[in-house]
C-alpha positions in Angstrom: 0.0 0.0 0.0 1.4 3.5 -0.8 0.4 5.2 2.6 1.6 8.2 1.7 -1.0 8.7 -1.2 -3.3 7.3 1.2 -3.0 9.8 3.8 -3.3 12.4 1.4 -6.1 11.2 0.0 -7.9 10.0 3.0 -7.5 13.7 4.2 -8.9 15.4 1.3 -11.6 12.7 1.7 -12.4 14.0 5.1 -12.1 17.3 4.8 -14.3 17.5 1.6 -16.9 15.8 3.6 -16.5 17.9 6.0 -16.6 21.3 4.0 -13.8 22.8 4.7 -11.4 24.5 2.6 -7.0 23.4 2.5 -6.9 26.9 4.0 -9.7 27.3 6.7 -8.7 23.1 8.0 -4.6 24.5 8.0 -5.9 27.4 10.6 -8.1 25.4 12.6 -5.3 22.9 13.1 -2.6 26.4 13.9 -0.7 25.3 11.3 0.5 28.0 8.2 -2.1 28.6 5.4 -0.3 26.1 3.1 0.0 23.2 5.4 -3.0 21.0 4.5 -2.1 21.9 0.8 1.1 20.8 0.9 -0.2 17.6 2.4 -2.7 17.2 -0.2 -0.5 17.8 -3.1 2.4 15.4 -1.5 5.1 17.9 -0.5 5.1 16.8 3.1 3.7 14.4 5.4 2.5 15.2 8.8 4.4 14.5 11.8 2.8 12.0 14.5 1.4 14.7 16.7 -0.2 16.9 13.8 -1.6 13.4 12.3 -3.0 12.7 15.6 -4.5 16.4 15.8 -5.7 16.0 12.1 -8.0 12.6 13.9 -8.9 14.7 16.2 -10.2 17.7 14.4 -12.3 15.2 12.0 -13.5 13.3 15.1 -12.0 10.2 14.8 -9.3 7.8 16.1 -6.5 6.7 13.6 -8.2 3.0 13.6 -11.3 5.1 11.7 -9.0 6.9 9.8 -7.2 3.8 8.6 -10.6 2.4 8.1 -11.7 4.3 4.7 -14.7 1.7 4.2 -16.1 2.6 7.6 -20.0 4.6 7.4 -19.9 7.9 8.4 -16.9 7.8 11.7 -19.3 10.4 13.5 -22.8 8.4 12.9 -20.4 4.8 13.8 -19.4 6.3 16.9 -22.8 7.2 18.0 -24.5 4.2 17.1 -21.7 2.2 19.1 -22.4 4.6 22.4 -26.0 3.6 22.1 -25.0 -0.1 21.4 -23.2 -0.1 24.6 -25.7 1.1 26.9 -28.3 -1.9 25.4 -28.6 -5.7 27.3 -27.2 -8.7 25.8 -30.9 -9.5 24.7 -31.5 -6.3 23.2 -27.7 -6.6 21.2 -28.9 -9.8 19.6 -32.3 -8.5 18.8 -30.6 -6.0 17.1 -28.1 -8.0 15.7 -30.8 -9.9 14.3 -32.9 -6.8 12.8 -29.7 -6.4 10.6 -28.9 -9.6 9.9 -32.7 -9.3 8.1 -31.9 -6.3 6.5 -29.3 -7.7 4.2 -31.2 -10.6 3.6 -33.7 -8.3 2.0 
């Protein structure tokens, strides 16, 4: 896997979902005004700390970011705090439910 192009990608990904131009995300994270370009474009790379800040300013951990086949990381997330909080009856029964969904 090329996981430089991947990063890159995977952040323009993100960030296009997210709606934000290379510029506005680059201030957000109190980086220059070229930083998320030069990411994007393959000049640089981010350092462990900034990739870590990058997760954290799209809401996500690295596994999700990693994860490019995952739903929505925000809407995941959610649904597996509600998941938690259910009984192991109610986990089948859900488990179930979608089990008939893709059978359908």
């Amino acid at each position: 896997m090329d996981y430089k192009a991947y990063i890159r990608d995977r952040i323009t990904e993100l960030r296009m979902k997210r709606g934000v131009s290379e510029y506005q995300m680059s201030l957000e994270l109190g980086q220059n005004k070229n930083y998320i370009q030069g990411i994007s474009s393959g000049k640089a790379l981010p350092s462990m700390t900034q990739f870590l800040n990058i997760c954290d300013y799209f809401e996500i951990t690295p596994m999700q970011f990693f994860d490019a086949e995952s739903l929505n990381p925000q809407l995941s997330r959610k649904v597996l705090e509600e998941v938690k909080r259910l009984n192991d009856d109610d986990v089948l029964l859900l488990l179930n439910l979608i089990k008939r969904f893709h059978n359908n």
